[in-house]
N, CA, C and O atoms as a printed pandas DataFrame, in Angstrom:
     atom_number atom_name residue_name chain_id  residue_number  x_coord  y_coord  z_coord
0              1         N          UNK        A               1    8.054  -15.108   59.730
1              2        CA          UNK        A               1    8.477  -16.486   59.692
2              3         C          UNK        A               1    9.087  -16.826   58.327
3              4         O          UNK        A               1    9.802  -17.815   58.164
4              5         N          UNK        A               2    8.825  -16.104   57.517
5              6        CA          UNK        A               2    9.166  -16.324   55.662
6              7         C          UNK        A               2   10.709  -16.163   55.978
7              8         O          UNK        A               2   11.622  -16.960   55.761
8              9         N          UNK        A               3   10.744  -14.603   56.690
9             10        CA          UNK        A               3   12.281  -14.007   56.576
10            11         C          UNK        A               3   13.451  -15.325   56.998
11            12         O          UNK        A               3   14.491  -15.695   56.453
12            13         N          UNK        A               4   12.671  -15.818   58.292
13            14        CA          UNK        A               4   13.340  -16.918   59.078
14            15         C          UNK        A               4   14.050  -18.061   57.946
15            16         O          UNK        A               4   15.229  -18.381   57.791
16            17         N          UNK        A               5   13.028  -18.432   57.372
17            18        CA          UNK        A               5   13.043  -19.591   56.677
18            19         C          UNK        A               5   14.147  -19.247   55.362
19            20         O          UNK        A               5   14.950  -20.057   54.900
20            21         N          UNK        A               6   14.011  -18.270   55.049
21            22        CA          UNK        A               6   14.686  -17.631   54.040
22            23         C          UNK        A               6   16.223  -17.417   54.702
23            24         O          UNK        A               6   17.074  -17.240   53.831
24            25         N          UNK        A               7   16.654  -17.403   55.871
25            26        CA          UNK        A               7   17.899  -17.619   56.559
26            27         C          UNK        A               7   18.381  -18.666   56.637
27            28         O          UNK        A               7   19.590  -18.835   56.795
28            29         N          UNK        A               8   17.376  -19.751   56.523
29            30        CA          UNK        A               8   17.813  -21.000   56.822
30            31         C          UNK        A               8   18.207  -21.593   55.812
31            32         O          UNK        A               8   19.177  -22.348   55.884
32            33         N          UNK        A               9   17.477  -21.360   54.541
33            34        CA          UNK        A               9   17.766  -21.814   53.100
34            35         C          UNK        A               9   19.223  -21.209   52.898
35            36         O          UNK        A               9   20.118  -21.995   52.587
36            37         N          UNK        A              10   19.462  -20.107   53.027
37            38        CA          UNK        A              10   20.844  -19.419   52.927
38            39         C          UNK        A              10   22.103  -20.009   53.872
39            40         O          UNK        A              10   23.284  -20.205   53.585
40            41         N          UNK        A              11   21.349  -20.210   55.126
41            42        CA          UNK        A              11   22.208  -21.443   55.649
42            43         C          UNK        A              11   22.560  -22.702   55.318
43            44         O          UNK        A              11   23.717  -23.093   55.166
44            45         N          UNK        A              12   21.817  -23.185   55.233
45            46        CA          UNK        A              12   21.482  -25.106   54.491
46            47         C          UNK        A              12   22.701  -24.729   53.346
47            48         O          UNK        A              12   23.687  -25.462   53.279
48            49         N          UNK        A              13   22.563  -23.515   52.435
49            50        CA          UNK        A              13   23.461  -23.526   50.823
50            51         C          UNK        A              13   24.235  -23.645   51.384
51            52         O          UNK        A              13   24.565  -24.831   51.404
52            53         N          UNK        A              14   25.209  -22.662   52.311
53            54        CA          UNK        A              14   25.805  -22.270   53.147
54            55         C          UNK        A              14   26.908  -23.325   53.340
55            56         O          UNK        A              14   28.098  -23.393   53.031
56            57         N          UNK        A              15   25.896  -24.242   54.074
57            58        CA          UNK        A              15   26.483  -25.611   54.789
58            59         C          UNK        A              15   26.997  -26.420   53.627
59            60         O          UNK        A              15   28.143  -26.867   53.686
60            61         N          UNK        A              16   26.351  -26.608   52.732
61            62        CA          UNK        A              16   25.964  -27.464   51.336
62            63         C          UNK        A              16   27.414  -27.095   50.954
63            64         O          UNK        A              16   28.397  -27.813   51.142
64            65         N          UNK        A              17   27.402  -25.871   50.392
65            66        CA          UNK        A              17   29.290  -25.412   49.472
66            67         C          UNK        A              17   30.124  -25.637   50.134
67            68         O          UNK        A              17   31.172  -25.990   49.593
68            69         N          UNK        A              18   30.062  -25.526   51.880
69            70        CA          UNK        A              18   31.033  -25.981   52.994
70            71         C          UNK        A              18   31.322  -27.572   52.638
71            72         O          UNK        A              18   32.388  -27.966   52.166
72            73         N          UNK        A              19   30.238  -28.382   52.933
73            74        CA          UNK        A              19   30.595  -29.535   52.734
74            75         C          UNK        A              19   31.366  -30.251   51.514
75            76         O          UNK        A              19   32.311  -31.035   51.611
76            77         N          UNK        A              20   30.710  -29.774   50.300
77            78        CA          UNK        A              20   31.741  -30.115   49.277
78            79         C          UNK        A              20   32.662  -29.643   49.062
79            80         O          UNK        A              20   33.285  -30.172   48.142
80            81         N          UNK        A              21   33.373  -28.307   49.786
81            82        CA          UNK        A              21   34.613  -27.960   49.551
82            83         C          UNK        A              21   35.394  -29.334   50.495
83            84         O          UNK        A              21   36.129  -30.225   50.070
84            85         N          UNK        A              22   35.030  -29.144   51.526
85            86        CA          UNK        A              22   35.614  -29.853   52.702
86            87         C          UNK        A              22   35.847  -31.518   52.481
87            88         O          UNK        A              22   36.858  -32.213   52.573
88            89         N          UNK        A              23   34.402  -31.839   52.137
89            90        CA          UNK        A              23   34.138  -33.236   51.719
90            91         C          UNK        A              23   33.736  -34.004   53.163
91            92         O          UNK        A              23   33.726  -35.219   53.358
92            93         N          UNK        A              24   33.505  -33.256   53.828
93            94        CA          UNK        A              24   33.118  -33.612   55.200
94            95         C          UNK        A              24   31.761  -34.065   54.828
95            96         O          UNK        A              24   31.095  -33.416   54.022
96            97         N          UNK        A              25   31.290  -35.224   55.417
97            98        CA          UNK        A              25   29.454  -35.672   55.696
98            99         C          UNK        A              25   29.089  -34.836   56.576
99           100         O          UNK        A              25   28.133  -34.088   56.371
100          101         N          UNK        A              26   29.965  -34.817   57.990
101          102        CA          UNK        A              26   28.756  -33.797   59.099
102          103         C          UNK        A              26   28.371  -32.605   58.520
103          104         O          UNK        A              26   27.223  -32.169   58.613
104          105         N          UNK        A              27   29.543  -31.882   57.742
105          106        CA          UNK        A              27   28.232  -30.384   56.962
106          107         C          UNK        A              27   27.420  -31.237   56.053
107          108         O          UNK        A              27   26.263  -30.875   55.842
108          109         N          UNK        A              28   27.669  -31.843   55.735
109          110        CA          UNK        A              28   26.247  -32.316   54.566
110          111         C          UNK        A              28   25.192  -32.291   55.737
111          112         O          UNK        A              28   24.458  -31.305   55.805
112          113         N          UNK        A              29   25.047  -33.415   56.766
113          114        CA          UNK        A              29   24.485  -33.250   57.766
114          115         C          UNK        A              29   24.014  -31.997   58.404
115          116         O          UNK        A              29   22.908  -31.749   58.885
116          117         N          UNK        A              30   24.510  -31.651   58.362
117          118        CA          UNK        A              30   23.598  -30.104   58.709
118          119         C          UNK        A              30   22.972  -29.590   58.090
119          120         O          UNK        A              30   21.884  -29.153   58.466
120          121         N          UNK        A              31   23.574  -29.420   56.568
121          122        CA          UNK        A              31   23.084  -29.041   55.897
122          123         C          UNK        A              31   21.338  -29.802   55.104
123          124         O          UNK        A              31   20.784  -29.355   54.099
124          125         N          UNK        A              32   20.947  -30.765   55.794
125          126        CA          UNK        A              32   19.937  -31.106   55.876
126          127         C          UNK        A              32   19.118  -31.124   56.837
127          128         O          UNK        A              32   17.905  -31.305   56.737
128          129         N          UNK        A              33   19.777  -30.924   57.890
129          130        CA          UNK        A              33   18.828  -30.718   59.516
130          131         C          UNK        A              33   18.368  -29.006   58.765
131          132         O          UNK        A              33   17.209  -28.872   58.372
132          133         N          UNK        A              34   19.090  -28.138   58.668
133          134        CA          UNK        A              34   19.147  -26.912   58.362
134          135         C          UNK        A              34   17.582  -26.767   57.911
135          136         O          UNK        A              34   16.602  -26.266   58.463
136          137         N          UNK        A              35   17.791  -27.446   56.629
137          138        CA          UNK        A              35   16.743  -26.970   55.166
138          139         C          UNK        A              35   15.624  -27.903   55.776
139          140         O          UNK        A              35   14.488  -27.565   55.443
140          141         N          UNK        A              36   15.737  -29.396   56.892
141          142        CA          UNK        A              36   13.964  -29.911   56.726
142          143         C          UNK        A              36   13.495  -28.683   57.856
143          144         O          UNK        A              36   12.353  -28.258   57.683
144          145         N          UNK        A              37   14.212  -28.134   58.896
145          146        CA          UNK        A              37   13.671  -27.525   59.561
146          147         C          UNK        A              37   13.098  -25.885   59.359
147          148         O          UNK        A              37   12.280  -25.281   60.054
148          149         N          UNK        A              38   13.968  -25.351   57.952
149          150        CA          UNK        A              38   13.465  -24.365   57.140
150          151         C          UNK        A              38   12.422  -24.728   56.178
151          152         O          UNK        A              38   11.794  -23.765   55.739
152          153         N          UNK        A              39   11.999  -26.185   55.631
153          154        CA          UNK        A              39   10.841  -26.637   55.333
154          155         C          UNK        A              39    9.787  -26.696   56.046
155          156         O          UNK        A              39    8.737  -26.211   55.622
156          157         N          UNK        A              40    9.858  -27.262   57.183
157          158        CA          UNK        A              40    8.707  -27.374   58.287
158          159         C          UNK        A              40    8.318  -25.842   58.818
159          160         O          UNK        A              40    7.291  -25.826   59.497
160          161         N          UNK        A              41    8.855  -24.777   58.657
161          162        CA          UNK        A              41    9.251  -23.748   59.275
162          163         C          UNK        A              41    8.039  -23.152   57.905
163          164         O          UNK        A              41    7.038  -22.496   58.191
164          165         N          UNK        A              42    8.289  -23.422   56.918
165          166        CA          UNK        A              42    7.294  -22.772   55.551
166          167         C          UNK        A              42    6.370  -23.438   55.527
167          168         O          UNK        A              42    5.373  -22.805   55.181
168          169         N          UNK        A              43    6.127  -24.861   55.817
169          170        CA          UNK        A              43    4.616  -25.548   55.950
170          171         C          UNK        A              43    3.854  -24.991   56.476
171          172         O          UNK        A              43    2.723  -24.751   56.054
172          173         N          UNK        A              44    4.590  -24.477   58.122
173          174        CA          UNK        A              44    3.577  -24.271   59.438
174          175         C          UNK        A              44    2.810  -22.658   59.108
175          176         O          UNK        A              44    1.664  -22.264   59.322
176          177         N          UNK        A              45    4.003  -21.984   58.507
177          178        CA          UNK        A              45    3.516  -20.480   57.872
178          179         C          UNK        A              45    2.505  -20.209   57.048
179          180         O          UNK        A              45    1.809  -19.199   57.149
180          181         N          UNK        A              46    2.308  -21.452   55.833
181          182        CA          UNK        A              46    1.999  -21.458   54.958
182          183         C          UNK        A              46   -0.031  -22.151   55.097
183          184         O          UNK        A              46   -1.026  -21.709   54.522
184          185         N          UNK        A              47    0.072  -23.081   55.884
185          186        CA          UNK        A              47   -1.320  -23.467   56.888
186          187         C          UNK        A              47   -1.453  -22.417   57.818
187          188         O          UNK        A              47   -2.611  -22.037   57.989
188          189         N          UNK        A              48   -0.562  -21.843   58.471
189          190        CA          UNK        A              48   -1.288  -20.574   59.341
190          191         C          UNK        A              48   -2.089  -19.269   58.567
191          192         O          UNK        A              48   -2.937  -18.467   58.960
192          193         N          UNK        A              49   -1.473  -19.446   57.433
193          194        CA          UNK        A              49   -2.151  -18.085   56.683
194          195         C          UNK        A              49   -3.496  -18.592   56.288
195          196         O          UNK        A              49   -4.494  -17.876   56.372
196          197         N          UNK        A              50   -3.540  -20.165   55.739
197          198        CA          UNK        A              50   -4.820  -20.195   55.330
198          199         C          UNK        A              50   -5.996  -20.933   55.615
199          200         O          UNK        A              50   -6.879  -21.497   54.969
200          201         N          UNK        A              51   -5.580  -20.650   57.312
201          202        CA          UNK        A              51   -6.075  -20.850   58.023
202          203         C          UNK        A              51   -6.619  -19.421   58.533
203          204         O          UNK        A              51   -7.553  -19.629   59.308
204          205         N          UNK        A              52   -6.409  -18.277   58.401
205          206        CA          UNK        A              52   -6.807  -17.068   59.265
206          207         C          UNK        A              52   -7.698  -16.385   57.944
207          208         O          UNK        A              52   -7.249  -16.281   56.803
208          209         N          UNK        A              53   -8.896  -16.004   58.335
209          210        CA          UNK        A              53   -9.927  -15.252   57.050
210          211         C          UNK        A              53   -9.381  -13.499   57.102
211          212         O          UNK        A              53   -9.019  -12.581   57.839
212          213         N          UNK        A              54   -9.632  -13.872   55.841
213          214        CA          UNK        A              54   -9.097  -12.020   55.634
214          215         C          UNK        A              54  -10.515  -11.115   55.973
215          216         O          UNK        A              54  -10.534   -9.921   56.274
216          217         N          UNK        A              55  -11.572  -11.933   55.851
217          218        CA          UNK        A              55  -12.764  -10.665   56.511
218          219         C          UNK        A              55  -13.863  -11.793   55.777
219          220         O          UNK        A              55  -13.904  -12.660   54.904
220          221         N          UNK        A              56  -14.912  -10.947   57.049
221          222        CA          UNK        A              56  -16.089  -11.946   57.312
222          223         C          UNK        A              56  -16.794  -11.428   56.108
223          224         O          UNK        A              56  -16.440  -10.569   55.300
224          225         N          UNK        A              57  -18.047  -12.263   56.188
225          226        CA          UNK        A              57  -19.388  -11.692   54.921
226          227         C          UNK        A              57  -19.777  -10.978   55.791
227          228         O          UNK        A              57  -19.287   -9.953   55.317
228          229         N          UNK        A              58  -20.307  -10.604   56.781
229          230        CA          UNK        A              58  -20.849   -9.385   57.106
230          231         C          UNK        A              58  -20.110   -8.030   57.665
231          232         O          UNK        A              58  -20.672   -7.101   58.246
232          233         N          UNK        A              59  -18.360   -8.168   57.269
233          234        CA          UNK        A              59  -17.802   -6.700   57.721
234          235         C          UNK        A              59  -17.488   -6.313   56.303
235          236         O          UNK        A              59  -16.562   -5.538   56.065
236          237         N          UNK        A              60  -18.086   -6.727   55.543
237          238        CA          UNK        A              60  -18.207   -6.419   53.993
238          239         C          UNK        A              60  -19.231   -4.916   53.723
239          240         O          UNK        A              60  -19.034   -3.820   53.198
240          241         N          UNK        A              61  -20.620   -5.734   54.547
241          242        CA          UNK        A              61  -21.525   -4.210   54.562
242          243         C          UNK        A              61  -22.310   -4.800   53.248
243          244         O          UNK        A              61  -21.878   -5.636   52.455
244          245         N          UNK        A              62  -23.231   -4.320   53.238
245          246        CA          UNK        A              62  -23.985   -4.294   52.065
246          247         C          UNK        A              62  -23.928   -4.150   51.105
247          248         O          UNK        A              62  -23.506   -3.047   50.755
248          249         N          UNK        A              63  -24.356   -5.271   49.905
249          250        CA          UNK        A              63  -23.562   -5.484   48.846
250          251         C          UNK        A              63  -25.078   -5.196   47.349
251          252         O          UNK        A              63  -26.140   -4.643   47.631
252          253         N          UNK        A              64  -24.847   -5.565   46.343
253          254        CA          UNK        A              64  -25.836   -5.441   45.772
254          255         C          UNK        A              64  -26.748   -4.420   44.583
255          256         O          UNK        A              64  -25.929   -3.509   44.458
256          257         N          UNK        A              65  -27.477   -4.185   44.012
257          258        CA          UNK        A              65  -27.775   -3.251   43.150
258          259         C          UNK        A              65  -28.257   -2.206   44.124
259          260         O          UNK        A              65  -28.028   -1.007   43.967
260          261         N          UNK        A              66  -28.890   -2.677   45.071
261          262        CA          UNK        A              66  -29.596   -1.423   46.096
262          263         C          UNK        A              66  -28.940   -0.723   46.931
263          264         O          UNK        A              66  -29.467    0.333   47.280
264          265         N          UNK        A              67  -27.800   -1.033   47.420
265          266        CA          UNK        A              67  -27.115   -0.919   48.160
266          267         C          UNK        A              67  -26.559    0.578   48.565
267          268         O          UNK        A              67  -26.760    1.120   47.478
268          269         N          UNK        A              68  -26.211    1.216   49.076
269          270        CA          UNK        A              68  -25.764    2.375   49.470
270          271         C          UNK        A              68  -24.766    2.575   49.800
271          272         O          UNK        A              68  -24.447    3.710   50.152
């Protein structure tokens, strides 16, 4: 989903240098649909990761001075 988002930012610029060459608003316009939806696109990634545990306390195994 990073890679994704990372297309979209490259798009959004994309759109962005289009528009000021051109001077057109609709690429500006895009060029902001582009980037909130490559924003929302890194939020949702960014709560999914830390949201998922990288490993429980007990697939750890025994911890401690005694331990084996």
């Amino acid at each position: 989903m990073v890679v994704l988002t990372l297309a979209l930012a490259a798009a959004g610029f994309a759109l962005l240098v289009l528009a000021l060459i051109t001077g057109s608003v609709l690429w500006a316009w895009g060029c902001i649909v582009v980037c909130v939806i490559g924003a929302v696109l890194l939020l949702a990634s960014a709560l999914s990761v830390r949201r998922t545990p990288l490993e429980s306390e007990n697939d750890r195994g025994p911890r401690g001075r005694h331990a084996r």
